[in-house]
C-alpha positions in Angstrom: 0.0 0.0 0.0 3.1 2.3 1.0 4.5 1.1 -1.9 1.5 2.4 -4.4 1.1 5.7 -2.2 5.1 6.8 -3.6 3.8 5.8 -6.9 0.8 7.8 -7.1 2.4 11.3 -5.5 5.4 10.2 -7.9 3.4 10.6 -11.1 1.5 13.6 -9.9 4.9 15.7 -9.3 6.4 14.6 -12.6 2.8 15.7 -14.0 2.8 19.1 -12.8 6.5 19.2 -13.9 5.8 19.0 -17.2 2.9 21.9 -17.3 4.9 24.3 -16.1 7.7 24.1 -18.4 4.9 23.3 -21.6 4.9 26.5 -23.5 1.1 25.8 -23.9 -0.4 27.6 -20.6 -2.8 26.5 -18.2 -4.9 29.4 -20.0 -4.4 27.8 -23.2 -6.2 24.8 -21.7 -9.2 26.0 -20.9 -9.9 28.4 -23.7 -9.4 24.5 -25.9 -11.6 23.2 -23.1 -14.1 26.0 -24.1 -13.9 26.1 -27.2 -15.1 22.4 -27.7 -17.9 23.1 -25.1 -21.4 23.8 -26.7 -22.3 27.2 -27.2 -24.8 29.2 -25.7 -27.1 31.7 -27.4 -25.8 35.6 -27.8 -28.7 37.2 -26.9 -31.2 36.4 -24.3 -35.3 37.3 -25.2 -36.4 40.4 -23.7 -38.4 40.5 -20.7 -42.5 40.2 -21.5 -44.1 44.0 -21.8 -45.5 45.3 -19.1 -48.8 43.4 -17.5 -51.0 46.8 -17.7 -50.7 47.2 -21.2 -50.6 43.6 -22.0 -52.5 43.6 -25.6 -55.3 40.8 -26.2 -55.5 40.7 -30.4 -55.8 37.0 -30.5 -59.7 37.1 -28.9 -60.4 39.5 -32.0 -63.2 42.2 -31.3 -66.7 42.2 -31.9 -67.8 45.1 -34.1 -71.3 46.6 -32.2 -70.1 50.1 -33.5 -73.2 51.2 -35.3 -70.8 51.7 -38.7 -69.7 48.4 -39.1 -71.1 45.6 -41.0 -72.4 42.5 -38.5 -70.3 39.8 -39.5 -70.4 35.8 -38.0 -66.3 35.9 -37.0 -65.2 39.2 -35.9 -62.0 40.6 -37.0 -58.8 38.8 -35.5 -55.2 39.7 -35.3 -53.3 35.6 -35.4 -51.6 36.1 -32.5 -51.9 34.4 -28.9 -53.1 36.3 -26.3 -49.7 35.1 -24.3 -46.7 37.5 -24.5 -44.1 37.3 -25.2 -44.4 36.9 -29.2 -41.5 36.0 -31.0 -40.4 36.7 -34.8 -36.6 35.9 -35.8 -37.0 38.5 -39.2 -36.1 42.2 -39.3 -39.2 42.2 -41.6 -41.8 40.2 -39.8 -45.2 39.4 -40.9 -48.4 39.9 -39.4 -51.9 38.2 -40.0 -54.9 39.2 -39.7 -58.4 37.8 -40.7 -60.8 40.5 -41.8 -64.1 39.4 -42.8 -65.3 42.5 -44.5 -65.7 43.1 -48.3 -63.4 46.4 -49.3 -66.8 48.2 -49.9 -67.4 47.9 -46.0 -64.5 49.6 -45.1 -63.8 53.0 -45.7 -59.8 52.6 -44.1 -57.3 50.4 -42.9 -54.0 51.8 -41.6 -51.0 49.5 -40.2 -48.4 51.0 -38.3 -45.4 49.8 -36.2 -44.2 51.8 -33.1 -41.4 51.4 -30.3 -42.4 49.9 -27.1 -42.7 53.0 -25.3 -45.1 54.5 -28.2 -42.8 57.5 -28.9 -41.5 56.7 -32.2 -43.4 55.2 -35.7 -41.1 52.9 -37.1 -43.6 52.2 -40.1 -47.2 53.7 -41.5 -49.1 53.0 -44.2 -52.4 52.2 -45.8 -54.2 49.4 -46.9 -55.8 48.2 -49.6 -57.9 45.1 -49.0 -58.2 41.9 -51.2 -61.9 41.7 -53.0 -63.1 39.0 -50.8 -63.1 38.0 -47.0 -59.9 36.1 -45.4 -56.7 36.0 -43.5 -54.6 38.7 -44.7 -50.4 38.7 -44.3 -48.9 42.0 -43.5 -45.1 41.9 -44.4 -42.5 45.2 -43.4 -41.0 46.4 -46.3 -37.7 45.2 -46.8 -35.6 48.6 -45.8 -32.8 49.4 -43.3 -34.9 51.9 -42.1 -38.1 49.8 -40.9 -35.8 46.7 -39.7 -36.5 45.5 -36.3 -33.6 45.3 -33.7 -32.7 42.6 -31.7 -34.1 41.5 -28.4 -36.1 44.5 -28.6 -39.8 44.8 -28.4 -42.1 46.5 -31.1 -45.9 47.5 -30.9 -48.2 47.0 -33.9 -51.4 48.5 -34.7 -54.1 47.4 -37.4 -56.8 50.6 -37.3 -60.2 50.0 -39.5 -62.6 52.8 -39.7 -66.2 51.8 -41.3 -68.1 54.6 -42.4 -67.7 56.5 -45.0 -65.7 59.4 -44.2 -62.4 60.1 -42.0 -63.5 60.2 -38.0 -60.8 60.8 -35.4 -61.3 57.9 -33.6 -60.7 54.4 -35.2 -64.2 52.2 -35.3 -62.0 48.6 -35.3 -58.1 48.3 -33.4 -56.4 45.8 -32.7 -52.6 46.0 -31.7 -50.2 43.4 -29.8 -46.5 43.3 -29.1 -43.2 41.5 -31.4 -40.2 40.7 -29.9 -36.9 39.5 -32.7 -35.0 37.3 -31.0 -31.8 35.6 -32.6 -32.4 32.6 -35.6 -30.5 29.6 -34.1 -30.7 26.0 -35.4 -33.2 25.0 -33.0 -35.4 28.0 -33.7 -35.1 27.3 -37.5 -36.4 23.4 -37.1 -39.2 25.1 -34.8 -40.4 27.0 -37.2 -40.1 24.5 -40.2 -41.9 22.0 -37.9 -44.9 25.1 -37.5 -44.9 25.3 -33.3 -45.5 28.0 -31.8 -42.5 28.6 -30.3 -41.3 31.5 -32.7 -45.2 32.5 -33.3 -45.0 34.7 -35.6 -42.2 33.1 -38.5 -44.1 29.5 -37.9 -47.3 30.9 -38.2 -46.5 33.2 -41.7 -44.2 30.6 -43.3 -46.8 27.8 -43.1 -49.3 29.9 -44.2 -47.3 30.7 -47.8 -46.2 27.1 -48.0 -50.0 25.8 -47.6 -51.4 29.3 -50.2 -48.8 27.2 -52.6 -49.9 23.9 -52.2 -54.3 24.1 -50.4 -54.1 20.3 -51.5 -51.2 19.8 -49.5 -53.3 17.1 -46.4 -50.0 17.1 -44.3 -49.8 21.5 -44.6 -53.3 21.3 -43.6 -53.6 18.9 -40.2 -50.5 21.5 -39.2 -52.4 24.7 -39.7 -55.4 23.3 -37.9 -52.8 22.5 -35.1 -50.7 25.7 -34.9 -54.3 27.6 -34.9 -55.6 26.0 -32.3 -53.1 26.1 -30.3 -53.6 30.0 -30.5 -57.0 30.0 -29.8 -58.0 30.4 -33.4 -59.3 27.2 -34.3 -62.5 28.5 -35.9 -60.8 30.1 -38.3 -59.0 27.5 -40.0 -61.1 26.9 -42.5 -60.7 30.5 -43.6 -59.5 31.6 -47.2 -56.1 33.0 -47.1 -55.6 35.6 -48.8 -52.1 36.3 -49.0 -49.9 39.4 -48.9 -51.5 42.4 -48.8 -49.7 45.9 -50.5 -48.5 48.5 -48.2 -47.6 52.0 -49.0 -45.9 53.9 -47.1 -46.7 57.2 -45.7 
C-alpha cells in the first residue's frame, strides 16, 4: 500500500513538472476546453411587456359600432393572447383575418411603433383583397423599418367603417413582437410550425399551404398551430395572401 502511495504522489509531481515548463499555458487549456464546449445563445429574449398594457389581439373584437357591417367571425389579429411573441426576421409578418368586403371599409392603416409609443417605425395604408380572409402584412424590406434585436415592437391594425375620416378608429387591434436571434433550433421550430417563434411558424406555413391548399400534411399543421392559439374557428378560412402597403 506504501509502496503504491510513492507511486501515485510520484506521477503527480512529474505531471505538474511537465505543465509548467509546456509553452502551452494553463490558460491555453481551458480556452481548448471552451472552445469544444457547446455554445450558448448571444442574446437572451427580452423581458415580457409590461402586464398593464398587455395587448389581447388573438380574442379579436366584436364590431357593435353602429358603422360596421355584422359579421359571424369578428375581425382577428393571429396572435396568442400570451406574451411574449417572437419573430426571428427584421421584416416580420403579421396576420390578420378581416371578414369584410373592401366596400365595408372605408380605411385600414397598419403601423409599427417602439415599445414606449414614442417613435413610428412604419405607417401606411391598406388596400384590402376583394373577398373575405386571412390577410399577411409583411414590413418592407428597408434598413430603415428593420427591427432590432431583443427588442420589443408594438403594432397596430386601425379599421374605420363609415364613410368618411373620424378621429377615432371604429375597429383596433394592436399586440407586441419581440426579434430574438435565428439559431438551429429555432429554425427546425419553425419549419416543424410550433408555436414557439409565433410569428415566423405561423406566416411561413401559411405561404407554403397558399402554394400547395391540397397539401393534407400543410393542412392537419395549420389546424394544429391555430388551435393552439385559440383560433381554431378560423382554419377553415380563405387565405388571402400578402396584402400591398404603401408607405406614408
Amino acid at each position: 500500500m506504501r509502496r503504491l502511495y510513492f507511486q501515485l504522489a510520484f506521477a503527480i509531481v512529474i505531471a505538474l513538472a511537465i505543465i509548467a515548463i509546456s509553452p502551452i499555458s494553463v490558460q491555453t487549456y481551458s480556452a481548448i476546453f471552451l472552445s469544444q464546449a457547446p455554445s450558448r445563445p448571444p442574446q437572451t429574449p427580452p423581458p415580457p411587456p409590461p402586464r398593464d398594457n398587455e395587448p389581447r389581439p388573438g380574442t379579436g373584437l366584436d364590431p357593435t359600432n353602429p358603422y360596421c357591417k355584422k359579421t359571424s367571425k369578428p375581425i382577428t389579429a393571429i396572435v396568442p393572447v400570451k406574451n411574449p411573441v417572437y419573430t426571428t426576421s427584421e421584416y416580420p409578418t403579421f396576420l390578420f383575418y378581416i371578414p369584410y368586403n373592401p366596400e365595408d371599409i372605408n380605411s385600414v392603416e397598419f403601423s409599427l411603433v417602439s415599445r414606449d409609443g414614442k417613435k413610428t417605425i412604419y405607417r401606411s395604408p391598406i388596400s384590402l383583397p376583394k373577398t373575405p380572409g386571412i390577410i399577411s402584412v409583411s414590413l418592407p424590406k428597408s434598413p430603415k423599418y428593420a427591427l432590432e434585436l431583443i427588442e420589443y415592437y408594438r403594432w397596430y391594425l386601425k379599421l374605420n367603417c363609415e364613410p368618411y375620416k373620424r378621429s377615432t378608429t371604429d375597429l383596433p387591434l394592436n399586440g407586441f413582437v419581440a426579434r430574438v436571434p435565428l439559431t438551429s433550433e429555432g429554425e427546425q421550430q419553425i419549419n416543424k410550425a410550433t408555436p414557439d417563434i409565433w410569428y415566423d411558424s405561423v406566416a411561413r406555413l401559411a405561404q407554403r399551404l397558399l402554394a400547395n391548399p391540397k397539401d393534407e400534411t400543410l393542412k392537419v399543421q395549420w389546424v394544429k398551430l391555430l388551435e393552439f392559439g385559440g383560433f381554431k374557428e378560423l382554419a377553415e378560412e380563405p387565405l388571402v395572401g400578402n396584402v400591398q402597403l404603401l408607405e406614408k
